[in-house]
N, C-alpha and C positions, 0 to 999 in steps of 0.2 A: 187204254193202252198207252196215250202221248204222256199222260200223268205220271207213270208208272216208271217210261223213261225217263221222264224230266225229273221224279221224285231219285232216281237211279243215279242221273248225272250230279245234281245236287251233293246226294251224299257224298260221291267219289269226288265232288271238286272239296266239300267238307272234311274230309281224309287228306286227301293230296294238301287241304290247307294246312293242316296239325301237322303233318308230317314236313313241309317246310318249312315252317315257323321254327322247328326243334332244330333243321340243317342251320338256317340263317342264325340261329343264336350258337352255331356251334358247338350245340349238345356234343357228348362224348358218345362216336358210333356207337361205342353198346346201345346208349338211350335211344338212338336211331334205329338199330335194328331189331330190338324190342316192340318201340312204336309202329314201327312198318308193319313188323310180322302181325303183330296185332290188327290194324287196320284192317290191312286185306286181307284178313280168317274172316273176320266181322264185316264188312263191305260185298265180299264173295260168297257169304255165308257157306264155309268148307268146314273140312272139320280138322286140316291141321295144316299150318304153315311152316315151311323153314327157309331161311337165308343159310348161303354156308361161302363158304372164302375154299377155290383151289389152292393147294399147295402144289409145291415141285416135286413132290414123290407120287403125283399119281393119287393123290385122295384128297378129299375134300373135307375140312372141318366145318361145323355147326357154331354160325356165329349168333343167332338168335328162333326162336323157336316157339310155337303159340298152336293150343289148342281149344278146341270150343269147350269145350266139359270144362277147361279148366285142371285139368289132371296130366297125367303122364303122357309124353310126347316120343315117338320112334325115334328120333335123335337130337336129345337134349344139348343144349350149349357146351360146347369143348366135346362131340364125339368125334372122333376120325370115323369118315364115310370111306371105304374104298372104292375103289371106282371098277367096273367092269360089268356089262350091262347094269339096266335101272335108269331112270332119269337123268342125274348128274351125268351119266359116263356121255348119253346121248346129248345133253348139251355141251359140252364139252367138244365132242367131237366133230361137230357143225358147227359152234358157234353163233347157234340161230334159238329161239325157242323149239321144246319141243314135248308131245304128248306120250302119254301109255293110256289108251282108253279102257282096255282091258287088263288088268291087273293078274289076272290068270295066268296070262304067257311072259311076264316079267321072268328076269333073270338075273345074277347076277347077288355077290355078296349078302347086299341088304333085302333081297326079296324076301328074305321067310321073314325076317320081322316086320315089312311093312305088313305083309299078310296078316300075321297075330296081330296086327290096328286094324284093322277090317278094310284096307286099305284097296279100293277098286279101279281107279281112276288120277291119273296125276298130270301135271302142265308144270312146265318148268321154264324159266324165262332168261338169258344171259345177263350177267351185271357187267361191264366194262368200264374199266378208267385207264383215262388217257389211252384211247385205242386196243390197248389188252384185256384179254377177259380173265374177269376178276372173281368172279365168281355166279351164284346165280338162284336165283328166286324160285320156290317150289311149295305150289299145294296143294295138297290131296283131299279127296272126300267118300265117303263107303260109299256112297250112292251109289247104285247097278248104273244108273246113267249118264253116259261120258260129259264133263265140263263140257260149259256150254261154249260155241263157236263165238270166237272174238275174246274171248279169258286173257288171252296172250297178250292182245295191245292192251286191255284196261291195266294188265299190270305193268306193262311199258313207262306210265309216270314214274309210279313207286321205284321202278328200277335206276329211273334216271336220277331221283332223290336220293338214293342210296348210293349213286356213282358221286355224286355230288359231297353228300355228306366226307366220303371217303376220300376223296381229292382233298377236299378242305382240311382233312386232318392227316394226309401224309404232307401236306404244305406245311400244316401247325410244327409235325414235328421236324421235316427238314429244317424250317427257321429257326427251329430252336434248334435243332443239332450244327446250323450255323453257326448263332449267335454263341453257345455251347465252344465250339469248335475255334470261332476269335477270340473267346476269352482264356482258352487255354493256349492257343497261338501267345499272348496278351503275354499270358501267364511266364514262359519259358524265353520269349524275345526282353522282357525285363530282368528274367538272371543271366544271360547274356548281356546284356548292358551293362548289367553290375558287375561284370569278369568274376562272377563265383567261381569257384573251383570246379572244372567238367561234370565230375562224378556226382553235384548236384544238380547241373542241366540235366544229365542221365537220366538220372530218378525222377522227376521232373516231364520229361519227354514219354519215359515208356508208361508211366501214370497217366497221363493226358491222351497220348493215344488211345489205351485201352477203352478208357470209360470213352469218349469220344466218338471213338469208332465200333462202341458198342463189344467190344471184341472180347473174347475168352481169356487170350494168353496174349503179353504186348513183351519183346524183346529187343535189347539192342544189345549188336554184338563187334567186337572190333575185330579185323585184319589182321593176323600176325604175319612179321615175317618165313616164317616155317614152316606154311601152308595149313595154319589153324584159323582159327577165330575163340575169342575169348568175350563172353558175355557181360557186360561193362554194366547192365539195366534190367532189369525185370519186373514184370506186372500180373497179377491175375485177378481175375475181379472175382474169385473167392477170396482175397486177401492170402492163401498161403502160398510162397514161391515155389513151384513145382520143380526150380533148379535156381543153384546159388550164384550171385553174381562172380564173377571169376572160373566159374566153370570153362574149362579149353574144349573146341565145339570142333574135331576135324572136318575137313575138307576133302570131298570126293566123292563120287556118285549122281544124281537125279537128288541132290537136294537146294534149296533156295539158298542156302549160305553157299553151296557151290555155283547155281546159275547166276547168279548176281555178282559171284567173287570173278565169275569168266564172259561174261556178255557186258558189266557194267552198266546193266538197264533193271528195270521194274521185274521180277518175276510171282506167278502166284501155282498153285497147286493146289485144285480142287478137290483130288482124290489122293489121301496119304499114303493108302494102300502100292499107291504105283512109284511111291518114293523111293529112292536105293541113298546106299551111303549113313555109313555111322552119325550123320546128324539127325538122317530121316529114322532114322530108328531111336535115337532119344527122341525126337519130336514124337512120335507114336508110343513112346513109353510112357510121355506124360501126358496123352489123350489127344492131340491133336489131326483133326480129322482133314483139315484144308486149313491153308495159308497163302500169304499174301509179303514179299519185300521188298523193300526199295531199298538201292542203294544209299551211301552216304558217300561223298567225293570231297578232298579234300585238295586246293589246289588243282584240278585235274586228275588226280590220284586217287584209289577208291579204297576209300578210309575202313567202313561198317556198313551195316544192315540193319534196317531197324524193319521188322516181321511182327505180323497182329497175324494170329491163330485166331479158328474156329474148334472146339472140341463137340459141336454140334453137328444138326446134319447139315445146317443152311452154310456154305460157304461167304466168305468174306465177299461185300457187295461190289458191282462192277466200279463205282467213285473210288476203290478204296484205293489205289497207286495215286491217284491222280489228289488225294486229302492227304496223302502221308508226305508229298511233296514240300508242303509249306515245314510241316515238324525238321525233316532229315537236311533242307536251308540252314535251318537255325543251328542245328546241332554242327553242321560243319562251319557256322559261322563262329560258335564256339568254342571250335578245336584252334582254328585259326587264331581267334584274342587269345586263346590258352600258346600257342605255338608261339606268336609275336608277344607275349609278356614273359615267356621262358627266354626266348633270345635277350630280352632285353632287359632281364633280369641276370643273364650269364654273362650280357655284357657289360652291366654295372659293376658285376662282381672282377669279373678281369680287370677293368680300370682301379677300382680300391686295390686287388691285388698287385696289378703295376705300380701305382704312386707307395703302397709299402715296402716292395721291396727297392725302388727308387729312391728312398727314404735311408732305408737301411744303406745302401752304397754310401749315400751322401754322409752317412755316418761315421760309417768305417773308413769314408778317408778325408774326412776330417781326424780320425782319433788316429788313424797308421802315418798320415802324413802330415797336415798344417800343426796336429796338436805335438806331435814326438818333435817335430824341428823346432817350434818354441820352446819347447822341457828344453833342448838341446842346448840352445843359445843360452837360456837362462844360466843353464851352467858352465857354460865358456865366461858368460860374464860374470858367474861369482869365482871361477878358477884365476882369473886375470889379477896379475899382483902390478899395480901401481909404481912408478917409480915413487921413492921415498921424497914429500916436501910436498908432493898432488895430491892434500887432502881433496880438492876441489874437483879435480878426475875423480875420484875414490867416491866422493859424494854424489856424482853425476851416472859416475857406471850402479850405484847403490840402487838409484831412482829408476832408472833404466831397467834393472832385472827385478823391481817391484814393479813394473808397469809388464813387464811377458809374464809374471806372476799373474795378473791379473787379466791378463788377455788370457791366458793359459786357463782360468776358470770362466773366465767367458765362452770359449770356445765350447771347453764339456758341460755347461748349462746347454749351448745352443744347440750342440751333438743329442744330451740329451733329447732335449723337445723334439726334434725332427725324428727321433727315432730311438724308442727308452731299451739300451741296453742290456736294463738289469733286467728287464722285461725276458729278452731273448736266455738270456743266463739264469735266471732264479724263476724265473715262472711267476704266474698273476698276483699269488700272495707276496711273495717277496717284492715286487714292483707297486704293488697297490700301499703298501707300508710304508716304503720309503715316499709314495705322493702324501700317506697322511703325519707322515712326520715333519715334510717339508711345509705343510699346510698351515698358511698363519689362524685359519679358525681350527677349533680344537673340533677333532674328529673320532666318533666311535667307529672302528672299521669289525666287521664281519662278514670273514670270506670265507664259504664253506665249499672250496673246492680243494681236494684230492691229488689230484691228477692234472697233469697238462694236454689241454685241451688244443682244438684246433687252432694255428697261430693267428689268422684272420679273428677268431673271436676272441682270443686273447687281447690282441690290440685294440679291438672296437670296445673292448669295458673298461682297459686301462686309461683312453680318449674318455669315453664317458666321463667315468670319476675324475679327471683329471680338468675338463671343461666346467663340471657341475662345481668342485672346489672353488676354480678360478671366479666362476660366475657368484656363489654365496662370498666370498671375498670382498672381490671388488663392484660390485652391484649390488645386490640384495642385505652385505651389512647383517651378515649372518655372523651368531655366536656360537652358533655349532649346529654338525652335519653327523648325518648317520647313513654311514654305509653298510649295504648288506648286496656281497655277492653271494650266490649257490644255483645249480645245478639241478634242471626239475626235468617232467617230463610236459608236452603238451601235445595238441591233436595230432600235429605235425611230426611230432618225434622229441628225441632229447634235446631240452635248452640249456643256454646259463641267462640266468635272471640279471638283472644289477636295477638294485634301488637306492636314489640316492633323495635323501629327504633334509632341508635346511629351515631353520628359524627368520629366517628373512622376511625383506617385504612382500616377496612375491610379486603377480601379475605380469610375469615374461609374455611377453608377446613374439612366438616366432615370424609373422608377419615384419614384422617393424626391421627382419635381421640379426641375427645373430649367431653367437659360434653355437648353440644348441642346432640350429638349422643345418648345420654340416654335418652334426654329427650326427642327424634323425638321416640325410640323405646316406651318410654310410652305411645307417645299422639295415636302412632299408635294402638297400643294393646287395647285403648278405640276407635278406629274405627273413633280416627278422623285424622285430619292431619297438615303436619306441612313445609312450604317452607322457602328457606333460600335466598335472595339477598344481594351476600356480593363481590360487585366487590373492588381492590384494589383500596384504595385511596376514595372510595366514603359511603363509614360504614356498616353499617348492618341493615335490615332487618329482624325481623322474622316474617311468618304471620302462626297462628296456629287456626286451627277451630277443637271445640270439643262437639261432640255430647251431647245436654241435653235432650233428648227423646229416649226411646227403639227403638231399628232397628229390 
């Protein structure tokens, strides 16, 4: 009899070995609850084992399963058990192991098919992790004679190796839905860095969440003044958008674009069914069963909402406000560099707009006042008649009124420059003409514009061309330029292009200083832009694009 025990303990400590050796190398639970089930059919000699995982609806699924014959088992891997008498529902309901020794007065859903197993007798043991019960260990055997007393604790190891296994791999995956979770953090705090354009944080942000937080449906949606909201981002991890971005999402009722629009805090809604309000009724049109949004604040002010959907039955997990926090930071840190580069690009733009029309004054009176009173004098001093025998006066008033001659074109050169006239009066062709006429290198000009265009981008091409001239001139020792203005479309809306390309030395360095340098801080401050290809030896390049439509 000692033998028998001792040959008894042996094997179960030879079992319990295999079976933590597969935890400690952090086999994948299935392999874990394969190996168990198996042991202890074989160790207990029964004739069918099962493992199974509670769920939240009241049933239990079959996560691994073993039988002696080797053949077909009452409930194969992946069946939903329901629960209501039978074993499961009795552990479950305690919390403790528990038996059916007599199989005859079972009850309950699965009783006729254990029956059709010849099924007499069953012990069933809880599994718990981390303090909740998780599910639980069950085996049966036809034998008329109920398991033997003490079944319960030998399977008590096994059970604590399978709480183990499973800990260890809800760790594996939280760290990785961690690490997961920084690098898409990672991911969308670097195009906030870069001051992308929002609308690709957006896309950006509601991509990252979804897959992240595992989620069905990921949406962000912005504030409007008029009591809407308007869907700026969207995600589904079937890849088709269930709604377009731009979609307007009213406000009102028991929906989370409303609790979040009116409390300013985190809200979630496990059951859609109890949702009111024209949002909760799209969200239910495109499947969604529970959700979960936080706000977006911008300033103190509550900008958006960004909401992960479940179209399942498991609602979105209790971490999930508390994970959506770091993304909805970013996004308002985003709106923010978007809010302070729009100021500060509308202030740019007002300064260039004040020095041109400061410009223009300084023009207009130079040309209405210092220039008309010179004309003026010049002609009082060639009306002036001499007395007769004053060659010497006569020659003196001569030199006199060639010298306001020539102040007099001094003046309308200077007028010029500070501010081109013919510019305002004939339009960009007519003024880009006259610069390539005046031009001591010989210039092919092509200007394919139409129309008169915005005045601000009028002047920032006629500056370009008018700088790139001077510079192949008198630096680069250029023997000809080629201009080409026209009118294109790009991402942003309609431009006017201007390229100006010369034969020179090349190698401008804006670094070092130069009038190219003012003229890229202008094209910029109207929001367009301006590159430069100027390797030695091979000339220059400019190519400038300048917004003719509102951004």
């Amino acid at each position: 009899m000692a033998t028998q025990v001792g040959d008894r303990i042996v094997e179960e400590q030879a079992a319990l070995r295999r079976v933590a050796t597969l935890v400690a190398r952090a086999a994948a639970p299935e392999q874990v609850f394969a190996s168990v089930t198996e042991e202890v059919g074989r160790l207990l000699s029964v004739d069918y084992t099962l493992l199974s995982r509670y769920d939240p609806d009241r049933a239990a699924t079959a996560v691994g399963a073993w039988s002696r014959m080797g053949g077909a088992v009452p409930a194969p891997v992946g069946t939903r058990i329901p629960l209501g008498g039978g074993i499961h529902t009795l552990v479950l309901e305690a919390g403790r192991p528990a038996r059916i020794d007599d199989y005859g007065a079972a009850s309950g859903p699965c009783s006729g098919v254990d029956r059709r197993f010849g099924i007499r007798a069953m012990v069933g043991v809880p599994i718990k992790v981390d303090g909740r019960l998780w599910g639980a260990m069950v085996i049966a055997t036809g034998d008329t004679q109920p398991l033997p007393a003490g079944t319960e604790d030998r399977l008590a190891g096994f059970t604590e190796l399978v709480a183990t296994a499973i800990a260890n791999a809800q760790a594996r995956v939280e760290l990785r839905g961690y690490a997961d979770e920084q690098a898409a953090l990672r991911r969308v705090a670097t195009l906030v860095a870069r001051a992308v354009p929002p609308e690709e944080v957006f896309a950006e942000v509601t991509a990252s969440v979804g897959r992240v937080l595992c989620a069905d449906i990921a949406l962000l949606s912005r504030y409007d003044p008029d009591g809407a909201g308007t869907i700026i981002g969207m995600w589904s991890s079937t890849g088709a958008l269930p709604l377009a971005v731009g979609r307007r999402v009213p406000l009102g009722g028991r929906s989370l674009h409303t609790l979040v629009f009116q409390t300013g805090r985190p809200a979630r809604i496990d059951d859609y069914t109890t949702a009111t309000g024209p949002a909760a009724d799209l969200g239910r049109a495109i499947g969604m069963r529970s959700a979960v949004g936080v706000p977006i604040s911008v300033d103190g002010r509550p900008w958006g909402i960004v909401n992960v959907a479940s179209t399942g039955e498991e609602p979105p997990s209790a971490d999930t406000e508390a994970r959506l926090a770091g993304f909805t930071e970013l996004v308002a840190t985003a709106l923010a560099n978007a809010e302070a580069q729009a100021a500060l690009a509308a202030s740019r733009a007002r300064i260039v707009a004040a020095a041109d029309t400061a410009r223009r004054r300084i023009e207009r009176d130079l040309h209405d006042g210092v220039q008309q009173r010179l004309v003026s004098l010049a002609l009082q001093l060639r009306g002036m008649a001499p007395p007769p025998g004053s060659e010497e006066l006569k020659a003196q008033l001569g030199e006199v009124a060639a010298e306001l001659t020539e102040t007099i074109d001094e003046v309308r050169e200077l007028a010029r420059g500070i501010h081109p006239s013919v510019l305002a009066k004939g339009g960009l062709r007519v003024a880009l003409g006259t610069l390539a006429r005046r031009s001591v290198v010989a210039v092919e000009l092509d200007v394919r514009v139409e129309r008169r265009l915005p005045a601000q981008a009028e002047i920032a091409a006629y500056y370009v061309v008018s700088e790139a001239l001077t510079n192949a001139a008198k630096h680069a020792h250029a023997s000809a330029v080629q201009v080409e203005v026209f009118t294109g479309e790009a991402e942003r809306g309609a431009v006017l292009r201007v390229r100006v390309r010369d034969d020179g030395d090349g190698g401008v360095d804006l670094s070092r200083g130069s009038g190219l340098l003012g003229l890229k801080d202008r094209v910029e401050a109207l929001d367009g832009s301006m590159s430069i290809e100027s390797s030695a030896g091979n000339g220059t390049e400019l190519d400038v694009m300048l917004p003719i439509t509102a951004t």
